[in-house]
Structure formats: structure tokens, C-alpha cells
C-alpha positions as CSV (number, residue, x, y, z in Angstrom):
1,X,-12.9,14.5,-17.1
2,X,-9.7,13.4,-17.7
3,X,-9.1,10.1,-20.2
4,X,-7.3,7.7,-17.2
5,X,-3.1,7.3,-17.5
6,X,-2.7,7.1,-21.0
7,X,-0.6,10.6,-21.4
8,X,1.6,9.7,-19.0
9,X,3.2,7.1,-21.2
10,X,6.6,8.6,-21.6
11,X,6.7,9.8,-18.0
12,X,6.3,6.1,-17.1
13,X,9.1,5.0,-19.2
14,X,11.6,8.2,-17.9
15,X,10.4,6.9,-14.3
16,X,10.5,3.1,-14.8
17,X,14.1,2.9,-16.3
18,X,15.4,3.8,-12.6
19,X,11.8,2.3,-10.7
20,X,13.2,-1.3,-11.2
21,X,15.9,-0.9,-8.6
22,X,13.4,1.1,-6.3
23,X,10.1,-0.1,-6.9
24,X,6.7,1.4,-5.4
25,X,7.4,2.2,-2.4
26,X,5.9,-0.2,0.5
27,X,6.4,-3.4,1.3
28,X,5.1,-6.2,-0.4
29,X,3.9,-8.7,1.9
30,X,4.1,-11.9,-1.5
31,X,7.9,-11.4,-1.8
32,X,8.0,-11.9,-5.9
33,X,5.3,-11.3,-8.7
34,X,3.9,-14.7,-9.5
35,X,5.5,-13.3,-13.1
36,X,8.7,-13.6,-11.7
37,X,8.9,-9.9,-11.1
38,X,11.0,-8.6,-8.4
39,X,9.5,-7.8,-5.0
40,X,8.3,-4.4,-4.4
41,X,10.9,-2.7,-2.3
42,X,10.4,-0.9,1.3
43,X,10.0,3.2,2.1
44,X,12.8,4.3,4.8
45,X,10.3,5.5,7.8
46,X,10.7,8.7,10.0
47,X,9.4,11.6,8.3
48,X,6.0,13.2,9.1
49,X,3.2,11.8,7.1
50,X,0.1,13.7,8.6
51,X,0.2,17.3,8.6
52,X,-3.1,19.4,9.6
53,X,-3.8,22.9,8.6
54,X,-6.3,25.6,10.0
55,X,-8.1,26.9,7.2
56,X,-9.3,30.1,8.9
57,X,-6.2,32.0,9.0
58,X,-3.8,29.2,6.6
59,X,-1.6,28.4,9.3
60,X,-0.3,25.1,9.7
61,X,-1.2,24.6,13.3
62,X,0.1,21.0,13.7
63,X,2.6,18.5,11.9
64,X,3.0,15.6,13.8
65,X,3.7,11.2,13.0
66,X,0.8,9.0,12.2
67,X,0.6,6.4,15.4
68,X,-0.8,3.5,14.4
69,X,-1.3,2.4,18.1
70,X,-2.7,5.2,19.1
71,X,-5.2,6.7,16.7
72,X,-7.1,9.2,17.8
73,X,-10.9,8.7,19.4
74,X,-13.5,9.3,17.0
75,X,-17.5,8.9,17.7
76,X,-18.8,5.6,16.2
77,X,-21.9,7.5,15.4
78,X,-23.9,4.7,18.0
79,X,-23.3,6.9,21.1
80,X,-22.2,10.0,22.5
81,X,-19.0,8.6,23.9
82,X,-16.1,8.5,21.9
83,X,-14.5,4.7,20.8
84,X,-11.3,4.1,20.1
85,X,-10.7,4.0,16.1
86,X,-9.5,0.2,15.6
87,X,-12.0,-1.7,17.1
88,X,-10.9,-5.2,17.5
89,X,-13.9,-6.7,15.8
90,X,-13.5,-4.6,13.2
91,X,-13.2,-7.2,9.7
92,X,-9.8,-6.3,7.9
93,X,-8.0,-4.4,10.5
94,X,-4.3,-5.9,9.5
95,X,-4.5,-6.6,6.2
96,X,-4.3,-10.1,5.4
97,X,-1.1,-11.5,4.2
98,X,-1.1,-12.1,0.2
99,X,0.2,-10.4,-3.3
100,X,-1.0,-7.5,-3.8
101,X,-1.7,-6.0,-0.4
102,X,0.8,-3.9,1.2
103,X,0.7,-1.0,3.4
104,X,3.3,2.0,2.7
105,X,5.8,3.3,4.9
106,X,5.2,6.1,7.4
107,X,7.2,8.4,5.3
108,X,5.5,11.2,3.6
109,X,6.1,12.6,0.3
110,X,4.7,16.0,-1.6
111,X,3.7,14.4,-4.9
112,X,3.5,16.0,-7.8
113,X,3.4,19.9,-8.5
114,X,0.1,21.6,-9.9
115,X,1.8,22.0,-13.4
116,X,2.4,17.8,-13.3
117,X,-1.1,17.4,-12.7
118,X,-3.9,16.9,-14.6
119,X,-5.4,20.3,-13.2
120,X,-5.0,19.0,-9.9
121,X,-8.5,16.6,-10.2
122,X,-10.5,15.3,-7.1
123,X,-12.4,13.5,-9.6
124,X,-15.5,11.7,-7.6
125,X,-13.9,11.3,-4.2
126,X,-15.3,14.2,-1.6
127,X,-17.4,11.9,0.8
128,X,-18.9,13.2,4.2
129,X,-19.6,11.1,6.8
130,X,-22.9,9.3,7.2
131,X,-23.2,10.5,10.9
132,X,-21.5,13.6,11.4
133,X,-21.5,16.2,8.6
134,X,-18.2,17.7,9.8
135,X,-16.1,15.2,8.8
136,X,-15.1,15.4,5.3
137,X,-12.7,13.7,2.9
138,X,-11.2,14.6,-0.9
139,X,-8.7,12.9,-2.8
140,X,-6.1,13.9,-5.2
141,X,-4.5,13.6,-8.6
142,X,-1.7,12.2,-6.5
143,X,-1.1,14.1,-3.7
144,X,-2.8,11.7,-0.8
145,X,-5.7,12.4,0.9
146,X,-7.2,15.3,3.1
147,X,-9.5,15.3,5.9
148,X,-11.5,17.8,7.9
149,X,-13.2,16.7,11.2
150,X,-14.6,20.7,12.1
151,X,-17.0,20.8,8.6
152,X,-13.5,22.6,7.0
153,X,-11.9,24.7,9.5
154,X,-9.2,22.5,9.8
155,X,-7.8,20.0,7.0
156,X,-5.3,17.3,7.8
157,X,-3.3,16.0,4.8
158,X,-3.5,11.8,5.4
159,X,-0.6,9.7,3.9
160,X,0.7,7.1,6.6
161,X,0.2,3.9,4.8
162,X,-0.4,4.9,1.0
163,X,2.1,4.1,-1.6
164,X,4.1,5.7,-3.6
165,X,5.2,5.4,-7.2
166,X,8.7,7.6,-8.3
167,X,12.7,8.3,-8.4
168,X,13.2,10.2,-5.4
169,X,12.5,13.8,-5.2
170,X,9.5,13.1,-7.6
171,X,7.2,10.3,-5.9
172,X,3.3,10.4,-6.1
173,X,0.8,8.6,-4.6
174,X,-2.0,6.7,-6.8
175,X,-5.2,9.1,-7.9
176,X,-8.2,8.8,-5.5
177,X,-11.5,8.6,-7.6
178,X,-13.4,7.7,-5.4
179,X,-14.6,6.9,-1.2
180,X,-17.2,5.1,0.5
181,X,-18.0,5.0,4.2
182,X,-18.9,1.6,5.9
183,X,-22.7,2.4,7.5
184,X,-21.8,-0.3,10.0
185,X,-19.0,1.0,11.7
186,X,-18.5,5.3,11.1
187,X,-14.4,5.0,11.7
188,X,-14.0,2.9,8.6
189,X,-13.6,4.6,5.0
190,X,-13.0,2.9,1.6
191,X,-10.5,4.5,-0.9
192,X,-10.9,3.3,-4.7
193,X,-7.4,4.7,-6.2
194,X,-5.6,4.1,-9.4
195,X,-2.0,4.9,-11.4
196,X,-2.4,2.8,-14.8
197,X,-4.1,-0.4,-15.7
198,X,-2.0,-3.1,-14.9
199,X,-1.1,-5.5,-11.9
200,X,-1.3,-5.2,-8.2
201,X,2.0,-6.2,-7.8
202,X,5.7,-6.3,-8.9
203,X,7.9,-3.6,-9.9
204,X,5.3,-1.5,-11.9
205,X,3.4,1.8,-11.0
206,X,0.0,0.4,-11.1
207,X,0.6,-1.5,-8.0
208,X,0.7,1.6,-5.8
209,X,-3.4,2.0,-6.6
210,X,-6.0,-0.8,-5.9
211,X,-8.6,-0.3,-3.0
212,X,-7.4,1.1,0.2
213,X,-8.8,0.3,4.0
214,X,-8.8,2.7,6.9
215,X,-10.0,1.7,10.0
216,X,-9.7,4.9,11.9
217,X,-10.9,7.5,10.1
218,X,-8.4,8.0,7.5
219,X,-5.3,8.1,10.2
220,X,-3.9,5.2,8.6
221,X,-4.5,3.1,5.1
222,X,-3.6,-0.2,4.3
223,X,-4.1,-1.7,0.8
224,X,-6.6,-4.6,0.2
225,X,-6.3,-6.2,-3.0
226,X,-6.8,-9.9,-2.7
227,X,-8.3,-11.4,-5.6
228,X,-8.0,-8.9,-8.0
229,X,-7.1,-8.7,-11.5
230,X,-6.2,-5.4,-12.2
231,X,-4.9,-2.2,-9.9
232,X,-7.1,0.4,-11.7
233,X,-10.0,0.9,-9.2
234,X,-12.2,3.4,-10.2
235,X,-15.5,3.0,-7.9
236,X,-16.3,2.0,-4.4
237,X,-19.7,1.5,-2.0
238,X,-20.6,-0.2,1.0
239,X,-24.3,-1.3,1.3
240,X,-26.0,-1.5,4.7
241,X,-24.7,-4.6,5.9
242,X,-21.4,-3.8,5.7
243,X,-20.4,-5.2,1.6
244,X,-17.8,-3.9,-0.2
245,X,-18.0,-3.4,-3.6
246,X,-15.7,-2.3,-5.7
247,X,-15.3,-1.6,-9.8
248,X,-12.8,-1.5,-11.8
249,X,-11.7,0.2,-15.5
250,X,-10.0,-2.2,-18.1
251,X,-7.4,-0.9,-20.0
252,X,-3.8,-1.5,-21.8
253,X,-0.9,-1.0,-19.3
254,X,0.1,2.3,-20.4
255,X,4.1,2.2,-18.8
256,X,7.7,0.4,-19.4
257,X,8.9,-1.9,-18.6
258,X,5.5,-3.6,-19.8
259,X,3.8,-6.4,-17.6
260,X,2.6,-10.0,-17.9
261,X,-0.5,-8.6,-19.8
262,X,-1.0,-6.5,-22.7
263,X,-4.9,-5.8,-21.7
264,X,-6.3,-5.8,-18.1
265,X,-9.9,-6.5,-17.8
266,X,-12.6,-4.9,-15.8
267,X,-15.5,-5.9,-13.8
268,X,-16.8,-5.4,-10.4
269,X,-15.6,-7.4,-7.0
270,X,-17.9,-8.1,-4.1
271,X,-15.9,-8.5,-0.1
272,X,-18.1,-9.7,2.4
273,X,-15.2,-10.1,4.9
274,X,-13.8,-6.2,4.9
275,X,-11.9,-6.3,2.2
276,X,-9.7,-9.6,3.0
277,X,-11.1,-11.8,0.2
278,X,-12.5,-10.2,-2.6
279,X,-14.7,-12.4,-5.1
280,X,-15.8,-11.2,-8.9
281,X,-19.2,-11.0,-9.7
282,X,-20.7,-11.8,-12.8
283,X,-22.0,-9.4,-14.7
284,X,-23.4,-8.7,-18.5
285,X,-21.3,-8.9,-21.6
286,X,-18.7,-6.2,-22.1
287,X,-18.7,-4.9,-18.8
288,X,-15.3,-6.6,-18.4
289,X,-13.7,-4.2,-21.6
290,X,-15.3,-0.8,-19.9
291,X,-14.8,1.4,-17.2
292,X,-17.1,1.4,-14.3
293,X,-17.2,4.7,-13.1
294,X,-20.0,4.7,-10.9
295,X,-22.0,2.3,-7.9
296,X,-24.7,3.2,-6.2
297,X,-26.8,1.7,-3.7
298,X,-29.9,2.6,-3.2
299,X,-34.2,1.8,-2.4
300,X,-33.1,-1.8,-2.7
301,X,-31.2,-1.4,-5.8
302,X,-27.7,-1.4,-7.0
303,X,-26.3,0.5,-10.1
304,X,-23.0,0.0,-12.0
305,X,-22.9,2.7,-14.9
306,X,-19.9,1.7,-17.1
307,X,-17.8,4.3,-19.9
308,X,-16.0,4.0,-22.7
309,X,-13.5,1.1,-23.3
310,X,-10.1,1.2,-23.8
311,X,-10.4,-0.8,-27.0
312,X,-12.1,2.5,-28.5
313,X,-15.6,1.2,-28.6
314,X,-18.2,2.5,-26.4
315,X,-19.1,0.3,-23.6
316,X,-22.7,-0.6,-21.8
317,X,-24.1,2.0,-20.0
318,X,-25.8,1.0,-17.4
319,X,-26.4,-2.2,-15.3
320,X,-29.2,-2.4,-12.6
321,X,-29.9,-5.3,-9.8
322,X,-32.5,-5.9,-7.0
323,X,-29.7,-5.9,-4.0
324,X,-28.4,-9.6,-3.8
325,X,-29.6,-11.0,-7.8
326,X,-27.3,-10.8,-11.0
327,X,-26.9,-7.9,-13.1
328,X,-29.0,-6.9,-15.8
329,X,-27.9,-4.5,-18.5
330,X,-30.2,-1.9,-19.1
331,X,-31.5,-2.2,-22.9
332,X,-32.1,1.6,-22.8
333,X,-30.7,4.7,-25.0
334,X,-27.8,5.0,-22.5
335,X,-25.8,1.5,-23.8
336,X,-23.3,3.0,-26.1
337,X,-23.4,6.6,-24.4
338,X,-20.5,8.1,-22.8
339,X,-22.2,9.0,-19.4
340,X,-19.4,11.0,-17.5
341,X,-21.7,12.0,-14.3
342,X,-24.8,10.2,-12.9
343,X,-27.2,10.5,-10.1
344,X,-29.7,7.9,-8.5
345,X,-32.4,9.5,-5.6
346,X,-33.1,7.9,-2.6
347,X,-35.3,5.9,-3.7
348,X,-33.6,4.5,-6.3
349,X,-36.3,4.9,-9.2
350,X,-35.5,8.6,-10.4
351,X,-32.2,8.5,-12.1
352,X,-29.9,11.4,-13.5
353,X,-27.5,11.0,-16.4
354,X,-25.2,13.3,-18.0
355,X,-23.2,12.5,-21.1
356,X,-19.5,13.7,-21.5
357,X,-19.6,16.8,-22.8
358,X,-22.5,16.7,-25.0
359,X,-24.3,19.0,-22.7
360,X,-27.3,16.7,-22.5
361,X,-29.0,15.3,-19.2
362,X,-30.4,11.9,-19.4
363,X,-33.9,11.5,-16.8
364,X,-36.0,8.2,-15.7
365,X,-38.1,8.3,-12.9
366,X,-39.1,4.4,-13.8
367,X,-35.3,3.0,-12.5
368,X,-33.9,3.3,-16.1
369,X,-37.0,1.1,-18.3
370,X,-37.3,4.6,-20.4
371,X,-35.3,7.8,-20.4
372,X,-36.0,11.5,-21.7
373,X,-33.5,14.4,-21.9
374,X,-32.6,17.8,-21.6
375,X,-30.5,20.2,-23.5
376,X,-28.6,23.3,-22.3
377,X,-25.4,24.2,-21.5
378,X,-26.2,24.3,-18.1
379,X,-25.1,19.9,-17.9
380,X,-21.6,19.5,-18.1
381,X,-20.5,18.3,-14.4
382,X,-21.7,16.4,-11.6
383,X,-25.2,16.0,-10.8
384,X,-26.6,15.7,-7.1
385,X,-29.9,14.6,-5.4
386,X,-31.5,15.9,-2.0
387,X,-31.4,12.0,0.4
388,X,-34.7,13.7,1.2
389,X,-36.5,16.1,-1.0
390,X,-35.6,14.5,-4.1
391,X,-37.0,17.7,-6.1
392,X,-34.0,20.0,-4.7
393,X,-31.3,18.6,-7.7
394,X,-27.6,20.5,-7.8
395,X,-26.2,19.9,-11.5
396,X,-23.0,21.9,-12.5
397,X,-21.7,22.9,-16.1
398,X,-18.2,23.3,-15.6
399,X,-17.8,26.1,-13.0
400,X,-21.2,27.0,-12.6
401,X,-23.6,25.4,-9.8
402,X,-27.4,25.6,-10.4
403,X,-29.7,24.4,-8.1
404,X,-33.3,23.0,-9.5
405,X,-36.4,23.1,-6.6
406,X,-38.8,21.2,-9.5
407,X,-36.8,18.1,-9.9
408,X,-35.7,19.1,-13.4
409,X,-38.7,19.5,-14.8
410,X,-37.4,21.7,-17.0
411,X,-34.1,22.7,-17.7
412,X,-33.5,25.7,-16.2
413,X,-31.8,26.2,-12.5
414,X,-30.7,29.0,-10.4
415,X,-27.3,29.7,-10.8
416,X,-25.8,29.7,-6.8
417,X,-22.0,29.2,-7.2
418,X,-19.3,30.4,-9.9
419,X,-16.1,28.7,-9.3
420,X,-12.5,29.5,-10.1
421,X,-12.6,26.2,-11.9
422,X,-14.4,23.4,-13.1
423,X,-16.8,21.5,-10.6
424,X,-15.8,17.7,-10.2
425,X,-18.3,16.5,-7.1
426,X,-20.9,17.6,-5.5
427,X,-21.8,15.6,-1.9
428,X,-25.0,16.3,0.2
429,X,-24.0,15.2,4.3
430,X,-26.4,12.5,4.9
431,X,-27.1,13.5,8.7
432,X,-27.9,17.3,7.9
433,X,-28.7,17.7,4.5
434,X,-28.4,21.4,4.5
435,X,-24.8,20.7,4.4
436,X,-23.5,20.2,1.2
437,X,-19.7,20.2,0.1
438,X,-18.7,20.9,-3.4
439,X,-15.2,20.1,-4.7
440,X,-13.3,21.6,-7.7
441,X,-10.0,21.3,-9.7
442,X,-7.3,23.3,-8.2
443,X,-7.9,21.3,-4.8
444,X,-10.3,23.6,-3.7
445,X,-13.5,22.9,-1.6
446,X,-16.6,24.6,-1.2
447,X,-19.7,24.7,1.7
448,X,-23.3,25.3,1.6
449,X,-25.2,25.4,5.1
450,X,-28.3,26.6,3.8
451,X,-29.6,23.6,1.2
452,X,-27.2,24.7,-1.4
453,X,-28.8,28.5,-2.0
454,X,-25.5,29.9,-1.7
455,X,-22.0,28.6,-1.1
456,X,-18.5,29.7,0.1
457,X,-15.0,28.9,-0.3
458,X,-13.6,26.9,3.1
459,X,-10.0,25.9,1.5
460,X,-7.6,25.7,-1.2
461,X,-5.5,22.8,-0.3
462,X,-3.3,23.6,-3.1
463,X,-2.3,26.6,-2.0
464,X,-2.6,26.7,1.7
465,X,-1.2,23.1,2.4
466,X,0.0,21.3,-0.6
467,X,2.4,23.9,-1.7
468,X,3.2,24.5,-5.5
């Protein structure tokens, strides 16, 4: 897993000498950084920003402009008939007016090549739908986002309101770590994206990240980022009534010129309103110098695991909640761990840790009062739970996929996928749980219709759509 922006230091100052004529691209709706920092400056409109490409043969079967008054219909999982993707109740469907949120231009850019990347990540964002196990979503390292409505026949590459960062000729959009689906309305989707640690707006490349909005399935983003400190969002969930929480990673600002700041906190923000006001919770001591890499929501719990610090010190690992109370850090073996993947079951007592490449897995099955662990080569990657059979576990090492039908009891798995490269997310659909989806570096993304016993290759997005 890669170690956030901080290697992109010298790229940032190249880029930024030029940037503070041109700016992130996008329109800031606050017309000057409260720092004095000039306002963030427009993209020109006109090019095509959604591009769809059928995975069965490779073609690129349709390129056509994002309208945003005329989304396309999409089932609002309630009914069998279709519902037209901005519902006018819908909370947050224009973003409201304040620094920091913005929405890009219709333009679309490429982004970076494979060789800029950082192995062309998807990090923790491939998220099926709640209600329909065809639709699918994966980020990028900074190419936008890509969708699949036909469980990965198709794949449409979705940029119409996203932001971009870059001289022209070599823009990129923020990283996507991670989405969340709203339960309450199936045409709304949550982006949690990030460039650098810094502000959300003025003349700097962390302003093109934040959390991102889409009302109709993806068609069309918006930014909301009222309230926050920081740009670096690095988690996202929704819980059953619709709040949106979000996390974020503190760290140094990492490009030039600097910004108001020398040290951007963390924490995690609660939205009960959609995303148009954002408030930050309280939470235990140190949390606000870590990165929060993970939320989960689940049998009336919440979980926030946290990472190492910028500062070089190892953070908390772990804070848990009854949905609703404060936080409580976890005064477990995990607090001062590096905990790079984690899993929580269904019924949100068995939890599944795996420290960063220490090739240890981390098990409670009392919601985190006591741990044991496992050894083995086989934990080194993400780490899935069956929503319903919580003894059917998928846990990766690297390229390899193993698949446990004991519920870890002991180490060992069988091995059902070898990738072409290393495994970043594994995501059971929550409708059909025999569907699972699988994404790896390189862009690439994997199906299993049988439970995860075997698995095949649907598309390389890199190669078949991206370009290099």
C-alpha cells in the first residue's frame, strides 16, 4: 500500500510553479482562499467526459457528453420501474454554495500514464451496489472513475464534474480510496478522494480531492466539502439512515507553493444533511495526527481503524461505538499496529485485521475486547467476509486469493485466483452474494459468480480504455 503523496514532492513543485496562473481546474464557488489565495480558476467545457467501453470484444462502443439534465434512468432499488436519477428530494443535489465545494468542468482529461502512477492503485474503492449486483464502481490513482451497469460487460469511464490538478497536457484527477452507496436512495454514491494533505481550497493540488457527491449513479460528481479541515479524505460510509461519514488522514502538505498550514489534522466528519454541512465528531486522543483508513458500519456498531501518522509515530488502531455514542479507543494489541487491511462481519462482533506487511492476521470474535493471530504468508492484502455466512472469508497475499470455508480457524485457505498483480479489494455484492468482484493494480478487475470458488478476468481498464 502505497505511503499517501509524499513522493510526489518535486512533481508538485515542477507542477505548481505554472499551477498559480491555472489553478485546479473547476470553479470555485468562495471566489478567494480565506488565506488570501487566489480563486481556483474554471475548465474550458466541450470535450467528451464519459466514454463507455464493451469489455467483451474491447471496443469502445460509445463516447458521448455527460448531460446533467438528463441523466439517464436508473432503478431506485424500491420498485421495478425505473426513476429518474436526480430526484428532487434528494438532500445535496446542487451543492451548496461555500469554499471548498466546487464541481469541475465537463471537460475530460486522460490523467496520468501507467509509468506516472503508483502501479496504477484502486486502493479500497471497488463498491457494488446494495441492490443490484451489476452495477459496479473502481477508482483510480488519478484517472477518474469507472462504472459497469451489466456486472462488467461494459465499463463507462465517469469524469463530468471531478477536478483536475496539472499544466495542460498533464492533468490528473484526485486518487479515489474509497466509495460508499447511500442505502436510502440506490442512485446516490459517495466518493472519498485525495491529492496531498492540505486545504480544500485556493490555488493548491489538494483542493481537487475532498468527498465527492453523485446523485445519479456516478453520471455526474459534485464536491462537498463544507466544514472541513483538510482535502485528504481517505474513508467514506453511509449508515441506514442515510449519514455520511467521512475520515480523513493528517499529514504535512507535501507541495509548493506551501499553504497556510505546515500540518493538517485528521479526524472523522459526520453529514446528516447529504453532504451540505459537515460537522467533526469527537473522537479519542491522537486520532486527529493518524490516518483513518477504514469505517465500517455494522450489527449496531461503527468502526474507525486508524494507521500510521505522518509525524512518524504509530497511531491508534482502532476505535469502536454503539451507532449514535462517542468513540472509544480500543485498549487492545492493535493500538500502535500498522493495520493496512481490515474486515468487520455482519454482525459486527468477528473482526479481521491484517498488519502491513508483517504477514500476520489479527482475529476477535468479541468486537475487538481480545485478539489472537495468525501467521503465514498467505495475509498480505485485503481481507473479506460472506454478509451472510460469515465462515466463507476471502483474504489475499499479494496476488494470490484464498478462500477460507472454516472462518479462519486455522490459517490455511484454498488458493482460487492468481493475479497478474497485487490484489487491492475484494467486494462481496450485497443483493447476491455469489457475486463477488476483486480489483487489482494495473486497473484490472475480476468476477466470481460462484461464492468466490473460482474467478475470471472481466477488464483491464488500463489497457482497453485508459490507454497507456
Amino acid at each position: 500500500m502505497r505511503l499517501q503523496i509524499r513522493l510526489r514532492a518535486l512533481s508538485f513543485f515542477a507542477t505548481s510553479l505554472l499551477a498559480c496562473s491555472n489553478g485546479a481546474t473547476g470553479a470555485d464557488s468562495g471566489a478567494n482562499d480565506a488565506s488570501g489565495g487566489d480563486a481556483l480558476a474554471p475548465v474550458d467545457a466541450g470535450a467528451d467526459s464519459i466514454t463507455t467501453l464493451d469489455a467483451s470484444d474491447g471496443s469502445l462502443v460509445d463516447v458521448v457528453d455527460a448531460p446533467v439534465d438528463a441523466p439517464p434512468e436508473v432503478s431506485d432499488g424500491a420498485s421495478d420501474s425505473p426513476t429518474d436519477a436526480l430526484d428532487a428530494d434528494d438532500a445535496g443535489d446542487a451543492a451548496p454554495s461555500c469554499a471548498g465545494n466546487s464541481v469541475g468542468g465537463t471537460a475530460a482529461v486522460k490523467g496520468p500514464s501507467a509509468s506516472q502512477t503508483d502501479a496504477d492503485q484502486t486502493f479500497r474503492s471497488l463498491t457494488v451496489s446494495l441492490t443490484n449486483s451489476d452495477v459496479v464502481f473502481v477508482g483510480s490513482e488519478g484517472n477518474g472513475i469507472f462504472r459497469s451497469t451489466n456486472g462488467g460487460s461494459q465499463w463507462t469511464w465517469l469524469r463530468s464534474g471531478l477536478r483536475t490538478w496539472g499544466l495542460a497536457g498533464s492533468e490528473r484527477y484526485a486518487e479515489v480510496w474509497d466509495m460508499a452507496f447511500d442505502p436510502t436512495n440506490a442512485n446516490t454514491i459517495y466518493a472519498a478522494t485525495n491529492d496531498a494533505a492540505g486545504p480544500t481550497i485556493g490555488n493548491y493540488p489538494s483542493a481537487i480531492g475532498g468527498i465527492y457527491k453523485s446523485v445519479d449513479q456516478g453520471t455526474t460528481w459534485a464536491q462537498v466539502n463544507c466544514g472541513f479541515d483538510s482535502a485528504r479524505a481517505q474513508a467514506v460510509m453511509v449508515d441506514s439512515a442515510g449519514a455520511v461519514y467521512a475520515s480523513f488522514g493528517a499529514g504535512a502538505p507535501t507541495f509548493f507553493p506551501a499553504p497556510p498550514k505546515n500540518f493538517y489534522d485528521g479526524g472523522i466528519y459526520k453529514s446528516t444533511d447529504g453532504g451540505i454541512s459537515w460537522k467533526k465528531e469527537s473522537a479519542p486522543s491522537g486520532f486527529e495526527k493518524t490516518s483513518i483508513w477504514h469505517l465500517a458500519n455494522k450489527g449496531g456498531y461503527q468502526f474507525a481503524f486508524g494507521l500510521v501518522g505522518e509525524t512518524g509515530l504509530l497511531g491508534p488502531g482502532l476505535a469502536v461505538r454503539p451507532a449514535g455514542q462517542a468513540w472509544a479507543l480500543s485498549q487492545t494489541p492493535l493500538n500502535g499496529v500498522t493495520i493496512a487491511h481490515f474486515a468487520v462481519a455482519s454482525d459486527g462482533i468477528n473482526l479481521f485485521a491484517v498488519e502491513q506487511n508483517a504477514g500476520t492476521l489479527r482475529k476477535s470474535i468479541n468486537r475487538g475486547s481480545t485478539w489472537t493471530s495468525l501467521t503465514g504468508n498467505q495475509f498480505n492484502g485485503p481481507i473479506a467476509v460472506h454478509p451472510v455466512q460469515q465462515s466463507n472469508i476471502l483474504f489475499a497475499s499479494q496476488e494470490k486469493l484464498y478462500k477460507s470455508t472454516d472462518g479462519l480457524a486455522t490459517s490455511t485457505g484454498t488458493l482460487v485466483l492468481t493475479a497478474p498483480a497485487a490484489i487491492e479489494e475484494i467486494a462481496y455484492a450485497p443483493s447476491n452474494p455469489l457475486t463477488i468482484y476483486v480489483s487489482t493494480r494495473g486497473l484490472r478487475v475480476f468476477k466470481s459468480t460462484n461464492g468466490g470458488d473460482s474467478f475470471v478476468e472481466i477488464v483491464n481498464l488500463r489497457a482497453t480504455l485508459v490507454g497507456p
